[in-house]
NUBA-890616 format. One record per residue: residue number from 1; x, y, z of N, C-alpha, C in turn. Coordinates in nm, 2 decimals. Layout:
<atoms>
{atom NUM,{X,Y,Z},{X,Y,Z},{X,Y,Z}}
...
</atoms>
This chain:
<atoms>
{atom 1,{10.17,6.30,-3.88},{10.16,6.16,-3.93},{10.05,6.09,-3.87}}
{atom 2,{10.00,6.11,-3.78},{9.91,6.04,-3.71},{9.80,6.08,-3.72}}
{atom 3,{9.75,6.19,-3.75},{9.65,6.20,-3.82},{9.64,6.19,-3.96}}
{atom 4,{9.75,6.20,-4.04},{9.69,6.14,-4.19},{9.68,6.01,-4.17}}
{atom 5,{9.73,5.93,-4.09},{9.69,5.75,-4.04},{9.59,5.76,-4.06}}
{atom 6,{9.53,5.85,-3.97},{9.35,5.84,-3.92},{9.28,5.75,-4.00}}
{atom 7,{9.33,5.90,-4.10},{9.26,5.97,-4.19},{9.28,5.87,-4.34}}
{atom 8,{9.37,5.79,-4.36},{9.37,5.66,-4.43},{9.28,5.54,-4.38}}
{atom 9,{9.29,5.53,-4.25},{9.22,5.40,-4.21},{9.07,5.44,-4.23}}
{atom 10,{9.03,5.54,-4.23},{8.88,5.57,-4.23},{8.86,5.61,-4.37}}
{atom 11,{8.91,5.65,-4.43},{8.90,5.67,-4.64},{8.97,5.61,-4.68}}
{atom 12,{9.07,5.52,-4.65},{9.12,5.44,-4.75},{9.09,5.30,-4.76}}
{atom 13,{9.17,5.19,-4.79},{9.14,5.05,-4.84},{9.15,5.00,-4.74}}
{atom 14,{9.16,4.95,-4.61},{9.19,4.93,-4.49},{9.04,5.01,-4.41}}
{atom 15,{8.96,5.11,-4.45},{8.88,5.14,-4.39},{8.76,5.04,-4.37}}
{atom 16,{8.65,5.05,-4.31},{8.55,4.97,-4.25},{8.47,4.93,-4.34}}
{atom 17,{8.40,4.80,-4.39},{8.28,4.82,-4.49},{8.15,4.90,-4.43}}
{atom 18,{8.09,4.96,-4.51},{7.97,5.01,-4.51},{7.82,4.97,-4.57}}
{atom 19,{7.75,4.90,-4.56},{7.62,4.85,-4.60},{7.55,4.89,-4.59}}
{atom 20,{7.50,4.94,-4.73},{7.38,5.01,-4.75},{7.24,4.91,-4.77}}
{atom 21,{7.13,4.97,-4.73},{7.02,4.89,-4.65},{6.92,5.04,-4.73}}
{atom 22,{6.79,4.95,-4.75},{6.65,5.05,-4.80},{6.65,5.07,-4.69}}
{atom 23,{6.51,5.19,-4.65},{6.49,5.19,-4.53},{6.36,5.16,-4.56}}
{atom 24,{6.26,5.04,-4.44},{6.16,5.00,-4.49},{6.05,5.05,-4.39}}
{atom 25,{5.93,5.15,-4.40},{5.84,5.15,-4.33},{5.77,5.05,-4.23}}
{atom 26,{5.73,5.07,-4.05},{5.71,5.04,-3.94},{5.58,4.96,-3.98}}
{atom 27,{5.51,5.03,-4.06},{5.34,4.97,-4.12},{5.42,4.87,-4.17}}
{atom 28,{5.48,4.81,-4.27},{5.50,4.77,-4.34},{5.54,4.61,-4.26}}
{atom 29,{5.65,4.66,-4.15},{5.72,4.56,-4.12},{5.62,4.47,-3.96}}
{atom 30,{5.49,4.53,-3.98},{5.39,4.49,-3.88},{5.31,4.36,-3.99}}
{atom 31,{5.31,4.45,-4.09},{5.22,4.37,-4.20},{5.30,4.22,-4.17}}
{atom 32,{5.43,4.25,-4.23},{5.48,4.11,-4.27},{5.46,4.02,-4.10}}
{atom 33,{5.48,4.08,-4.01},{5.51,4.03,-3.88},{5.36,3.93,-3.87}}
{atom 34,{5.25,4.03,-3.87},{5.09,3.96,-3.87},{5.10,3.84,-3.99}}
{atom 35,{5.16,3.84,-4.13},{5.11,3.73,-4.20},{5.22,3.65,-4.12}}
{atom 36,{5.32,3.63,-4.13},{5.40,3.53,-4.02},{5.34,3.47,-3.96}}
{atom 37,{5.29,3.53,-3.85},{5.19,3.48,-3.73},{5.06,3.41,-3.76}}
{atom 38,{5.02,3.43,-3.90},{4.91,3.40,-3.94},{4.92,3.25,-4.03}}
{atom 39,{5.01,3.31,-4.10},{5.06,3.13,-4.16},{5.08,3.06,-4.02}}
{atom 40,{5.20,3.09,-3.94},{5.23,3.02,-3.83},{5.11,2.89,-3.75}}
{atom 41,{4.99,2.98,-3.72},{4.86,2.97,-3.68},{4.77,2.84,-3.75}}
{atom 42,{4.76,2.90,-3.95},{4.73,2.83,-4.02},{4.75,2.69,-4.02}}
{atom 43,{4.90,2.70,-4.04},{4.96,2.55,-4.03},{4.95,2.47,-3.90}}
{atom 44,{4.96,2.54,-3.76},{4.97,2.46,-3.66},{4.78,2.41,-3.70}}
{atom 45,{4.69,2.49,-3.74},{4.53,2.44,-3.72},{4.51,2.31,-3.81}}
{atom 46,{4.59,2.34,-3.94},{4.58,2.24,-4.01},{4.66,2.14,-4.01}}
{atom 47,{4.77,2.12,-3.93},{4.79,1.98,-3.83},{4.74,1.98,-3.75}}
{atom 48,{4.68,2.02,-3.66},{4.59,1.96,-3.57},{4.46,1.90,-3.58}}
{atom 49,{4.39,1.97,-3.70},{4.27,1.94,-3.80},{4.31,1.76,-3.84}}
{atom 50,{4.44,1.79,-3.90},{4.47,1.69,-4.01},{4.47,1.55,-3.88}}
{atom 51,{4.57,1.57,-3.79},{4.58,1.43,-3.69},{4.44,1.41,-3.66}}
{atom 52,{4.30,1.52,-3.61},{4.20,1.46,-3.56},{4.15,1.38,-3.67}}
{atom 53,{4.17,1.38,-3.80},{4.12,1.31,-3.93},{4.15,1.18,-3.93}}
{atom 54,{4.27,1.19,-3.94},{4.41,1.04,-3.94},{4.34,0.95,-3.79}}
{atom 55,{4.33,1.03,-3.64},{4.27,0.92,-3.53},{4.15,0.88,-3.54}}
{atom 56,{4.05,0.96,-3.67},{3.92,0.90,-3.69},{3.81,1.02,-3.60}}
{atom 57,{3.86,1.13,-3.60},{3.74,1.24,-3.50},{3.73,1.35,-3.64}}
{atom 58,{3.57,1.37,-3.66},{3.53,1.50,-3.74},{3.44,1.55,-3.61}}
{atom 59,{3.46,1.70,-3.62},{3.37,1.80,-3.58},{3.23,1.70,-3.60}}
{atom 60,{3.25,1.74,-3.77},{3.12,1.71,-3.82},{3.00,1.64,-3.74}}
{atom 61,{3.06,1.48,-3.75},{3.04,1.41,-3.72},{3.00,1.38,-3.57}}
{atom 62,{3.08,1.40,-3.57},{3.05,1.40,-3.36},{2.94,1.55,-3.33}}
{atom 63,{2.88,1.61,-3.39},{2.79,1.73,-3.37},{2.69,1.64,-3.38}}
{atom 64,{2.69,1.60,-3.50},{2.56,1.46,-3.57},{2.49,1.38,-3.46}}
{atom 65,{2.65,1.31,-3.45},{2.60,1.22,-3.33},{2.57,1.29,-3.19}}
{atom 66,{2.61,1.33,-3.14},{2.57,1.46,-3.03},{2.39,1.50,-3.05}}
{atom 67,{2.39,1.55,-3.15},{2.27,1.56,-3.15},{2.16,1.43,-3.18}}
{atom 68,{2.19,1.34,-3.23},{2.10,1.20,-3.26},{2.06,1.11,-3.10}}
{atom 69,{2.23,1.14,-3.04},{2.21,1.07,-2.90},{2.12,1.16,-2.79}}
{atom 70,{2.10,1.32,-2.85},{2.04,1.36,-2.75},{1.88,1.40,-2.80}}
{atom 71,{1.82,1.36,-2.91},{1.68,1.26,-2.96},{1.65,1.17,-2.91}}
{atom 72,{1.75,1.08,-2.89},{1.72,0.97,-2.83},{1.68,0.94,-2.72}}
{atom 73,{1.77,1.03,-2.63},{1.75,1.04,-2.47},{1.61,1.13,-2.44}}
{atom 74,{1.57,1.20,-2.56},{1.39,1.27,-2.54},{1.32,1.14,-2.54}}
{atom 75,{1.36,1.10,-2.65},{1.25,1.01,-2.70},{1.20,0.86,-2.55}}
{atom 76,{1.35,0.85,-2.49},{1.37,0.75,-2.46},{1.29,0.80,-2.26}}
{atom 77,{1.30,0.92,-2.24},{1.23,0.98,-2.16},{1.08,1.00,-2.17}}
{atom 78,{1.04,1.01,-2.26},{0.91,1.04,-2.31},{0.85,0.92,-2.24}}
{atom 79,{0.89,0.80,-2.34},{0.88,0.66,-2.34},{0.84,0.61,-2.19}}
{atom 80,{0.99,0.63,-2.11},{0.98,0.58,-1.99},{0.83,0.70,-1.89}}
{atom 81,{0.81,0.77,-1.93},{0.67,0.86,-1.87},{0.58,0.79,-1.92}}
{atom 82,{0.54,0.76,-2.03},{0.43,0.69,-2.05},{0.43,0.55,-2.01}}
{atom 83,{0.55,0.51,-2.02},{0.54,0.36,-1.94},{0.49,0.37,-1.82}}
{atom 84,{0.52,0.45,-1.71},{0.47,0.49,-1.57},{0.35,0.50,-1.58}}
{atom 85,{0.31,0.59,-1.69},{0.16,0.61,-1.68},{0.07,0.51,-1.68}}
{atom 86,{0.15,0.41,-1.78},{0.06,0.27,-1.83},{0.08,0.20,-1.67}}
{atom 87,{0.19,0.21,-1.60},{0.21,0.12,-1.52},{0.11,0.15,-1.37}}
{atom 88,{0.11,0.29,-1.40},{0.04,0.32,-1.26},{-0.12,0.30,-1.29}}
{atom 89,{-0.13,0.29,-1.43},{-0.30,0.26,-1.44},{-0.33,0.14,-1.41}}
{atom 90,{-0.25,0.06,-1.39},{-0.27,-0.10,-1.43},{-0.26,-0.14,-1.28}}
{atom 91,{-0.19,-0.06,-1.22},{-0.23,-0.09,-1.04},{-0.29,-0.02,-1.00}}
{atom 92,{-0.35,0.05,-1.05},{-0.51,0.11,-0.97},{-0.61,0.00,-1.04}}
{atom 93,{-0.59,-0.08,-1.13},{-0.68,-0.12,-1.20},{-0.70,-0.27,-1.14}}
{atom 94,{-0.54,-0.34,-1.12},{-0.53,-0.48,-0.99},{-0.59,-0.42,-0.88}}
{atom 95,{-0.56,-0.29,-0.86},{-0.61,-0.27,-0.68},{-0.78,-0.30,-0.69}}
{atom 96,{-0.87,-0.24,-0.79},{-0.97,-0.21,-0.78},{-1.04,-0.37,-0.82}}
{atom 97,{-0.96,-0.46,-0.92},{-0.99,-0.56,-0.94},{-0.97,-0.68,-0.79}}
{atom 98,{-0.88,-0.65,-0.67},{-0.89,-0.73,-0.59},{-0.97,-0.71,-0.49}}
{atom 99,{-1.01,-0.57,-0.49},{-1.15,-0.50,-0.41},{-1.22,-0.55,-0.43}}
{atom 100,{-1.27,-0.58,-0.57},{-1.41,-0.67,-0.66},{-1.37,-0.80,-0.58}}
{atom 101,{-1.29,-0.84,-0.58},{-1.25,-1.02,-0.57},{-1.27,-1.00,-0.48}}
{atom 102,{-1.22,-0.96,-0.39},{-1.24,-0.96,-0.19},{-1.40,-0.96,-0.18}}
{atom 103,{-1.50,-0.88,-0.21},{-1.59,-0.83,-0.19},{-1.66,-0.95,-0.21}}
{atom 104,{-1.62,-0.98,-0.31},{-1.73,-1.13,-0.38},{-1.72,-1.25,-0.32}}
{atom 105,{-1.59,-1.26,-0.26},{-1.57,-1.39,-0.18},{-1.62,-1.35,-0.09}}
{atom 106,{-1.61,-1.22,0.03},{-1.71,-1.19,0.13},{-1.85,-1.23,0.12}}
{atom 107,{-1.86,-1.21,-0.04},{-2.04,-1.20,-0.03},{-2.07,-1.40,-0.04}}
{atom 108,{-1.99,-1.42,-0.09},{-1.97,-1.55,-0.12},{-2.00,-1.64,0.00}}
{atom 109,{-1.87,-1.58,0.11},{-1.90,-1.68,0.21},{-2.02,-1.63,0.31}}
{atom 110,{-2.06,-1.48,0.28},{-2.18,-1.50,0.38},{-2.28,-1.55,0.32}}
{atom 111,{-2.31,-1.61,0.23},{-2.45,-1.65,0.13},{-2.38,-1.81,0.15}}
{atom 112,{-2.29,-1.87,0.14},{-2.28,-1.99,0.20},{-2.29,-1.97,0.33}}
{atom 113,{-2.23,-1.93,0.46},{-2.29,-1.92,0.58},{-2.46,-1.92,0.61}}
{atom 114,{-2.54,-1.86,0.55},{-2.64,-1.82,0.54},{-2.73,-1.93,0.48}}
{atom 115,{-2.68,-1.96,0.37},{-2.70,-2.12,0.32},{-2.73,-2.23,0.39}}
{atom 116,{-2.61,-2.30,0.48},{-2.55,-2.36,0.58},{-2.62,-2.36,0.69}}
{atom 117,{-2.63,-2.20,0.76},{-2.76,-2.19,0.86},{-2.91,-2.19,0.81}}
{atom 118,{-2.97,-2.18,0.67},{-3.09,-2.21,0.67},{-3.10,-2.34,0.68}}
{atom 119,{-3.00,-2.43,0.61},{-3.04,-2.56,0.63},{-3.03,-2.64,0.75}}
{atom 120,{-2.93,-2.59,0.83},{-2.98,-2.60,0.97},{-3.12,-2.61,1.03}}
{atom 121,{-3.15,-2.44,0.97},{-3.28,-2.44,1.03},{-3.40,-2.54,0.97}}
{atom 122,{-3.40,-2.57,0.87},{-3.49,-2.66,0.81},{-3.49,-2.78,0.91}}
{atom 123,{-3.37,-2.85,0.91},{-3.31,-3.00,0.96},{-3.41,-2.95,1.06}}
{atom 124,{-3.34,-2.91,1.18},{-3.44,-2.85,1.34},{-3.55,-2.85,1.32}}
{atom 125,{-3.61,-2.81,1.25},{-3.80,-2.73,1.24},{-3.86,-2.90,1.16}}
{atom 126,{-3.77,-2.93,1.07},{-3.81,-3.07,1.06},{-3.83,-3.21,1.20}}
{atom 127,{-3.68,-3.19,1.24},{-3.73,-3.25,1.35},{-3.81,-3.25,1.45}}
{atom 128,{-3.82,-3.10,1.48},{-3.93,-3.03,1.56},{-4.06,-3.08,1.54}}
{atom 129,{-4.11,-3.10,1.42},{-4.25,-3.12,1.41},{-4.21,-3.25,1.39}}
{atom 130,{-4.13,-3.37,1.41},{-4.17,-3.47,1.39},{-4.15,-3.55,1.51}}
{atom 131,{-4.06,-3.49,1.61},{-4.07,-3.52,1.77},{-4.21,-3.45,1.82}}
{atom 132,{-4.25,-3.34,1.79},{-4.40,-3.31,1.84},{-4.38,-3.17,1.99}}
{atom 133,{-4.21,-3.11,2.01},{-4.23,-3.01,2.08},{-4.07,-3.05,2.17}}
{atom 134,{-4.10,-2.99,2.30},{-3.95,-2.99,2.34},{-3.99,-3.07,2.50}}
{atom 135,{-3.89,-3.15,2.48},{-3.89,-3.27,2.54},{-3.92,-3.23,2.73}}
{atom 136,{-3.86,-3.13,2.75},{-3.86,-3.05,2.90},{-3.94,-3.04,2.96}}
{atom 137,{-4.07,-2.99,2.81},{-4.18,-2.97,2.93},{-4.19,-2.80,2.88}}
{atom 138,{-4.12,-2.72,2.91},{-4.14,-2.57,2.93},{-4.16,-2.47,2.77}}
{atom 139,{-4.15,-2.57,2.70},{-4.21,-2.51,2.55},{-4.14,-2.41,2.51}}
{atom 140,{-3.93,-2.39,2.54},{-3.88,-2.31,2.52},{-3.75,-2.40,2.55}}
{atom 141,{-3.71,-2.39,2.40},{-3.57,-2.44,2.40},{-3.46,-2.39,2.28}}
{atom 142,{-3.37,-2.40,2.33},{-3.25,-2.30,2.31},{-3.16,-2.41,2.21}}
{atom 143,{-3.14,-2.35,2.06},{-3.07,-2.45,2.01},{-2.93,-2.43,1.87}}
{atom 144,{-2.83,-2.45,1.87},{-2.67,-2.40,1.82},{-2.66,-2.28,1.86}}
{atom 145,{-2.67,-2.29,1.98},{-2.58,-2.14,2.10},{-2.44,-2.19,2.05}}
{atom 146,{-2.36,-2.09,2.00},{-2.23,-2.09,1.94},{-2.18,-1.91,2.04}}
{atom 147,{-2.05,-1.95,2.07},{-1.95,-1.85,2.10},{-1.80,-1.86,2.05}}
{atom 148,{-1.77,-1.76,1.98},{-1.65,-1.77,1.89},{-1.62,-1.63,1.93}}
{atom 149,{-1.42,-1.62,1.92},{-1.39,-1.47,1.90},{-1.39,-1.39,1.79}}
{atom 150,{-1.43,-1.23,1.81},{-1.47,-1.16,1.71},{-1.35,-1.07,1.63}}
{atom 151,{-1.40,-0.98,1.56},{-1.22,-0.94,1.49},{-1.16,-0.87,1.60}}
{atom 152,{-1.20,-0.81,1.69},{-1.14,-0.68,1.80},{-1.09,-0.80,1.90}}
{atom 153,{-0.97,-0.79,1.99},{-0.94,-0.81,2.12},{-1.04,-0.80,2.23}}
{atom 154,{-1.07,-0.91,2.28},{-1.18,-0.90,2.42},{-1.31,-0.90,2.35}}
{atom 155,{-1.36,-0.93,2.24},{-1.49,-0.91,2.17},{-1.51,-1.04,2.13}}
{atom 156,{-1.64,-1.09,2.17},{-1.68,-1.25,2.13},{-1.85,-1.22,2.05}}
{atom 157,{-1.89,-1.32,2.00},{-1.97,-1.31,1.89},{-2.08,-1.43,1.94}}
{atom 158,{-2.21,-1.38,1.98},{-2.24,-1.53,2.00},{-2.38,-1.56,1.91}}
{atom 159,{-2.42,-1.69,1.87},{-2.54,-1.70,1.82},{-2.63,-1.79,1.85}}
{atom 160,{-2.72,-1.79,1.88},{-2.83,-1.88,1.90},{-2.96,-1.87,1.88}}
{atom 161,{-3.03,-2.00,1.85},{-3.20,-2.04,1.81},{-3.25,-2.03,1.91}}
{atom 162,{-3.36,-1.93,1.92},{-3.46,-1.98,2.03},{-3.62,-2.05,2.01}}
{atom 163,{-3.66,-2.13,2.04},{-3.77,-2.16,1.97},{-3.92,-2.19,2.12}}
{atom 164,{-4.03,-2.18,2.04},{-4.11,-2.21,2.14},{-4.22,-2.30,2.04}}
{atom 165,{-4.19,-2.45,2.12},{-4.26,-2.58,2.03},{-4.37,-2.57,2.13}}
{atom 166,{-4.45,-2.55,2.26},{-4.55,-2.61,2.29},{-4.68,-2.49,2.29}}
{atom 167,{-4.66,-2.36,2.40},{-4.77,-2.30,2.34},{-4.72,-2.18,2.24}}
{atom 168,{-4.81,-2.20,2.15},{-4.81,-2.18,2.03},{-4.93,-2.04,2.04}}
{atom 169,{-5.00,-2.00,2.07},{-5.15,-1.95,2.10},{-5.09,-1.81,2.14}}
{atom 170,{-4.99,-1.81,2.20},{-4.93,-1.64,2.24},{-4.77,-1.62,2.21}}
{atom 171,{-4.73,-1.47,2.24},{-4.62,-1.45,2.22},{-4.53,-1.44,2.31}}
{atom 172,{-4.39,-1.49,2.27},{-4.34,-1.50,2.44},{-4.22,-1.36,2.45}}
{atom 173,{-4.28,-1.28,2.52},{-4.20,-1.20,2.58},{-4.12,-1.19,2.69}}
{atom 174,{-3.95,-1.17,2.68},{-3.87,-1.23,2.74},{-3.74,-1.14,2.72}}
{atom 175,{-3.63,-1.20,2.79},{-3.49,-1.15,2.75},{-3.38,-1.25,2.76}}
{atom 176,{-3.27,-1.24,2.74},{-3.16,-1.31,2.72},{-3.06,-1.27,2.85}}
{atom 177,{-3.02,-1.40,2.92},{-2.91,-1.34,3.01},{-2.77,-1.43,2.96}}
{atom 178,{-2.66,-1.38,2.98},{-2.55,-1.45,2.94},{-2.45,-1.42,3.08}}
{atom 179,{-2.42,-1.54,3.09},{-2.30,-1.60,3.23},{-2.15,-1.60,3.17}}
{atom 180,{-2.06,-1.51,3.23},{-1.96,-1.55,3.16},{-1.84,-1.60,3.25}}
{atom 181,{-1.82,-1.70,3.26},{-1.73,-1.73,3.33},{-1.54,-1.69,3.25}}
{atom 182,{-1.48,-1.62,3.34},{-1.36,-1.56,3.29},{-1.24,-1.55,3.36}}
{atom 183,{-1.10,-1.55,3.32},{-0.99,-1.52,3.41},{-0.88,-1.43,3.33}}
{atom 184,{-0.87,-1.33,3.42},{-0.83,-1.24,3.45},{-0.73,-1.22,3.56}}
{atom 185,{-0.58,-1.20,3.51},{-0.49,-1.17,3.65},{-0.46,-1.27,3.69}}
{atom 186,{-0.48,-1.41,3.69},{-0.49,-1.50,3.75},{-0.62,-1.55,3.87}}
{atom 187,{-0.68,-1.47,3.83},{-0.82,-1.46,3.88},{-0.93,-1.48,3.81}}
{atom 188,{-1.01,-1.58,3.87},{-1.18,-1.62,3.80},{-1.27,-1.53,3.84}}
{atom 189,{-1.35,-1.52,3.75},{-1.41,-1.38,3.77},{-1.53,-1.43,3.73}}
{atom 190,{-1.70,-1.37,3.72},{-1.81,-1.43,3.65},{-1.88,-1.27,3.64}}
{atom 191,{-1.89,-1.26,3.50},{-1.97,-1.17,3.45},{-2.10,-1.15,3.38}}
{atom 192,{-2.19,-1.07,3.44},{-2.30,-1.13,3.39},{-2.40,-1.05,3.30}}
{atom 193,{-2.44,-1.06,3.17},{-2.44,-0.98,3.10},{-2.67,-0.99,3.04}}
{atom 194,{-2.76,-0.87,3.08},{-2.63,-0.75,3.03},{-2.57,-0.69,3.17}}
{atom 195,{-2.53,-0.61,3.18},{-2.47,-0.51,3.30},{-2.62,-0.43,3.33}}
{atom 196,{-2.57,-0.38,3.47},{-2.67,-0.33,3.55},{-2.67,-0.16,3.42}}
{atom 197,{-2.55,-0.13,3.38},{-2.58,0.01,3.34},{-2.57,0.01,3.18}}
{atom 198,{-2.56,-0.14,3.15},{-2.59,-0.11,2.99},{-2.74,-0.19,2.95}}
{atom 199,{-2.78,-0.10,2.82},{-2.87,-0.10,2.73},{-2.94,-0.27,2.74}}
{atom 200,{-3.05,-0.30,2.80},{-3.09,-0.43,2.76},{-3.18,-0.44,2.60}}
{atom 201,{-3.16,-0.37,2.55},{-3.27,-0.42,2.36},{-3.20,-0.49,2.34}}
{atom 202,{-3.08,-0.54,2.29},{-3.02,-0.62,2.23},{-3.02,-0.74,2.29}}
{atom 203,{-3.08,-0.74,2.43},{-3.09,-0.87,2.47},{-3.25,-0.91,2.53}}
{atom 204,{-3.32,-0.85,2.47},{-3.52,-0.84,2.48},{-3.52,-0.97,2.35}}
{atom 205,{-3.63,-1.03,2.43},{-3.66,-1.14,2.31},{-3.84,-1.13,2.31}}
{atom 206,{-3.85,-1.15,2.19},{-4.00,-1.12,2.13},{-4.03,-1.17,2.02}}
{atom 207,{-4.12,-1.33,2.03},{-4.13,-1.42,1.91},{-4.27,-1.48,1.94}}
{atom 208,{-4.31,-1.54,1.83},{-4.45,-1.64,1.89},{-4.40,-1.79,1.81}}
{atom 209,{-4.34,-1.77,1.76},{-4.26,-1.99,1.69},{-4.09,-1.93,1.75}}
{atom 210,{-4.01,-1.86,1.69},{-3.88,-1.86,1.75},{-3.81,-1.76,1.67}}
{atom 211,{-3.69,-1.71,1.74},{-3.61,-1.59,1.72},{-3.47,-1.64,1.69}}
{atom 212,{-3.42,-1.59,1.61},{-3.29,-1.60,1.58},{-3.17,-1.50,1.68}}
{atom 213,{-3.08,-1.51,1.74},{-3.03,-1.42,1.84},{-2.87,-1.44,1.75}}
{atom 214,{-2.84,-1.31,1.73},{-2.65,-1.29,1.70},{-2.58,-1.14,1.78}}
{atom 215,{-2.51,-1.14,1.85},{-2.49,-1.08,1.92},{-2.36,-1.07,1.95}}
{atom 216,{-2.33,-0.98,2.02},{-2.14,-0.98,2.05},{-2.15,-0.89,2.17}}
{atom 217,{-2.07,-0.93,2.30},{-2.02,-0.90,2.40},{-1.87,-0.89,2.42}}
{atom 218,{-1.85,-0.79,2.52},{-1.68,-0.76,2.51},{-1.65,-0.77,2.68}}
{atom 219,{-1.53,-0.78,2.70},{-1.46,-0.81,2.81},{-1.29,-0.75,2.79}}
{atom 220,{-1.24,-0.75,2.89},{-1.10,-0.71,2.87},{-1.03,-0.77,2.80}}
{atom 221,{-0.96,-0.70,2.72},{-0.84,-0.78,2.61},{-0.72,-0.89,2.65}}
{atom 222,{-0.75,-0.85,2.80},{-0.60,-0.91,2.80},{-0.68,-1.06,2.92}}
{atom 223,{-0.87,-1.07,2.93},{-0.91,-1.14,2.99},{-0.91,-1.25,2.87}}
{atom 224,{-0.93,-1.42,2.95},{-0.97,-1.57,2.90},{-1.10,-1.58,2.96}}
{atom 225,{-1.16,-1.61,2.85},{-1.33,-1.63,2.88},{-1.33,-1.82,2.84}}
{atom 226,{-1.38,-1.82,3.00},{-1.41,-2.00,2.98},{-1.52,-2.05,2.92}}
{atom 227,{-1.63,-2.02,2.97},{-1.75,-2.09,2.96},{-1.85,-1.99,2.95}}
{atom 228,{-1.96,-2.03,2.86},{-2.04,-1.90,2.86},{-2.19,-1.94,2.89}}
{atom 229,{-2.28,-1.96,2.95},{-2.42,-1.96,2.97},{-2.54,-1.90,2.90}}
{atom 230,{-2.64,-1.90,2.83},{-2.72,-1.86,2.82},{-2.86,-1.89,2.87}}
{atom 231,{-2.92,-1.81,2.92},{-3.01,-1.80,2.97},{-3.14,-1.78,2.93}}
{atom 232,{-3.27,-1.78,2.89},{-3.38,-1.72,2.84},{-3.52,-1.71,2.93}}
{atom 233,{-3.56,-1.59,3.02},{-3.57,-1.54,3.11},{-3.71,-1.48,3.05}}
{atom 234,{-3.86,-1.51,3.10},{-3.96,-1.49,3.05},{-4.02,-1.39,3.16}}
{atom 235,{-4.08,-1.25,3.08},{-4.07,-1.15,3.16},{-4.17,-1.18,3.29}}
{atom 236,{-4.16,-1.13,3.41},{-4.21,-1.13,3.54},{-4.18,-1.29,3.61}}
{atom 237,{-4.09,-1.36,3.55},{-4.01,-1.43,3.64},{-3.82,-1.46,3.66}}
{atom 238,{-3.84,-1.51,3.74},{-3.68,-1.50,3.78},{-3.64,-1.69,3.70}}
{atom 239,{-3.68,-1.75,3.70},{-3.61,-1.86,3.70},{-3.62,-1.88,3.58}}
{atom 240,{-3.56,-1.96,3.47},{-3.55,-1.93,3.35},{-3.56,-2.06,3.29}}
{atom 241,{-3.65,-2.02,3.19},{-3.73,-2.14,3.11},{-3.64,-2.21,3.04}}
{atom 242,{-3.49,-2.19,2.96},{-3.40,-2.25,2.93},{-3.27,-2.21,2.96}}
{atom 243,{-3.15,-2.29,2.94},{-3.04,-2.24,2.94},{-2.92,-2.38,2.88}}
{atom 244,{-2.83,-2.29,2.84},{-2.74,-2.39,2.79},{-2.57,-2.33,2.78}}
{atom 245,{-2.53,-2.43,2.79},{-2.35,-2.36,2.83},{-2.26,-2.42,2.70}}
{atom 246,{-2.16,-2.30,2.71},{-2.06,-2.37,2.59},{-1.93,-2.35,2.67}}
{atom 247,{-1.82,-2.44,2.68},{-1.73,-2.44,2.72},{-1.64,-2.37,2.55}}
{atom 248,{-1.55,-2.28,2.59},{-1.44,-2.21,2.53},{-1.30,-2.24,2.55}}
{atom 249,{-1.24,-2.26,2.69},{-1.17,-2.32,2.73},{-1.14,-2.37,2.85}}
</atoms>
């Protein structure tokens, strides 16, 4: 009995359903799997395509502009080089033009200085011959002895006329002595120039009417020069046919 049971429940109306199914090839069920995946893909690109459209962003577009903004930035580079260029010409060109201007006012004010002192000299040589010689007696007189500081520290600049109004008939051969009265350290000091071991040419005088004398002497930078003397010393004597003093300070 128990096994014809079975044997009913598994062949008869009470037995299990059975479902028949094709059998469908591995190729086949890869194929379908890949277009799945492929629509899947499709669609996710073309909403994400579609929203960049809808917020206002194209590839396209932004490539365009991409490349226009980066013409611009050549262009705009180029630009700023040649502006340098123009700019750096244009100050070599002020430089060279305030060189010119410096130069000319230099030349300017020595041609007025020079001006200024010829007419000096005239005024003098006028008076000269119309007083008749130099009032002293010794036919050698000393006239705008000037001492002023020069562009260097301790360097002074001096100038003066020397003239010979009475004999006239020879030449007067001579030299220049200069007295300098100075303080230093708190100490006065008197220096007398030229020095025993420098060069006397620049202070030899040799004229037959009169000599113009411009000259510069130096002292310590950190010396005050008071008063200066000049001297004019006619060769083979000691005592000196003129002299005249400028107080400095």
């Amino acid at each position: 009995m128990t096994v014809l049971r079975q044997i009913k429940r598994k062949f008869g109306i009470a037995a299990p359903r059975v479902a028949v199914r094709t059998h469908a090839p591995w190729y086949l069920r890869w194929v379908l799997i890949l277009g799945g995946i492929t629509c899947v893909i499709g669609v996710a690109w073309m909403t994400y395509d579609t929203g960049r459209a809808l917020a206002g962003f194209q590839s396209g577009q932004a490539a365009a502009e991409q490349e226009r903004l980066s013409e611009e930035v050549a262009h705009l580079r180029d630009e700023n080089a040649e502006l340098r260029s123009q700019l750096a010409a244009l100050e070599r060109q002020t430089q060279i033009e305030q060189a010119t201007h410096g130069n000319l006012a230099n030349q300017i004010k020595g041609l007025t200085d020079e001006n200024a002192l010829l007419k000096e000299d005239l005024a003098f040589f006028q008076t000269l011959m119309t007083s008749g010689g130099d009032a002293s007696g010794s036919g050698i007189s000393i006239n705008r002895f000037r001492v002023r500081p020069d562009a260097l520290p301790g360097e002074y600049r001096y100038q003066l006329l020397i003239v010979q109004s009475r004999i006239r008939g020879r030449e007067f051969q001579g030299k220049l002595q200069l007295v300098v009265d100075l303080e230093q350290d708190g100490q006065q000091q008197v220096l007398m120039l030229p020095r025993a071991d420098e060069k006397s040419g620049p202070y030899n005088l040799s004229f037959k009417f009169y000599q113009r004398v411009d000259g510069v002497f130096k002292v310590a930078p950190e010396a005050t020069v008071k008063r200066v003397q000049v001297r004019v010393l006619e060769n083979g004597t000691d005592a000196p046919k003129s002299s005249q003093t400028v107080n400095l300070s």
